[in-house]
C-alpha positions in Angstrom: 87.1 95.7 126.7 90.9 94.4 126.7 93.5 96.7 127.3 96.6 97.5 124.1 99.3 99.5 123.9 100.3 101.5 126.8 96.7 100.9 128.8 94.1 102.0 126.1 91.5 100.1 124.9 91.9 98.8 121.3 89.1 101.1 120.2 91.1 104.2 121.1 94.1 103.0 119.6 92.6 103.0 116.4 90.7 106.2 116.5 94.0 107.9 117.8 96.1 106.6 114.9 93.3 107.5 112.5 93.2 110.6 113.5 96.9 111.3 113.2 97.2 109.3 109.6 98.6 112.4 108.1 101.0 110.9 106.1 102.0 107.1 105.4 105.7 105.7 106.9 108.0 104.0 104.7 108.0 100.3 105.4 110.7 98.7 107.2 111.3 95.5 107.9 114.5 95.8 110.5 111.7 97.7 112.5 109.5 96.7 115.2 105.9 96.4 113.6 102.3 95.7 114.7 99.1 95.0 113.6 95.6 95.9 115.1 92.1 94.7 113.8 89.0 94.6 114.8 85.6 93.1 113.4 82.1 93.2 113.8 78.9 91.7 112.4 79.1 94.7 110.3 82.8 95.4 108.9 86.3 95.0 109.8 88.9 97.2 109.7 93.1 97.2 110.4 96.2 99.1 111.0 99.6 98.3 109.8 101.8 100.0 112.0 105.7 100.7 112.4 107.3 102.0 115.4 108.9 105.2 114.8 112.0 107.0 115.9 110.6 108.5 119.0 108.5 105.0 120.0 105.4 106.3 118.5 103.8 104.0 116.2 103.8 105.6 112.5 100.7 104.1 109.9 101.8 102.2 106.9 98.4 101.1 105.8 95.0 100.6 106.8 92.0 98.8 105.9 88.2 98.9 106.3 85.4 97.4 105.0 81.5 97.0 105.4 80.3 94.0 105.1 76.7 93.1 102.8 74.3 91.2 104.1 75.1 88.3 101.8 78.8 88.5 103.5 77.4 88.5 107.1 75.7 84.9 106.7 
């Protein structure tokens, strides 16, 4: 699995900022920004995210969605 931010794997990046998502950042656009995604045969799903004042990274927006068999194909 390839390594992200700060050594984690990419998986627990985004299970760490959803579980922290306790309120939306405002966006920014003087500040430093990234974006994860992932996919899978069966969904995708991605992060917006801005870094914040004390170099955490701060959720702007998030996506997910499951994918039908028709989209699969």
């Amino acid at each position: 699995m390839k390594k992200g931010l700060e050594g984690k794997s990419r998986q627990g990046v985004v299970k760490e900022s959803l579980q922290h998502l306790v309120k939306l950042a405002h966006f920014d656009k003087k500040i430093k920004m990234r974006i994860i995604c992932d996919a899978s045969y069966e969904g995708l799903g991605a992060l917006l995210l801005q870094q914040g004042k004390d170099d955490t990274w701060e959720s702007l927006s998030c996506a997910s969605r499951y994918l039908s068999e028709q989209l699969r194909s």
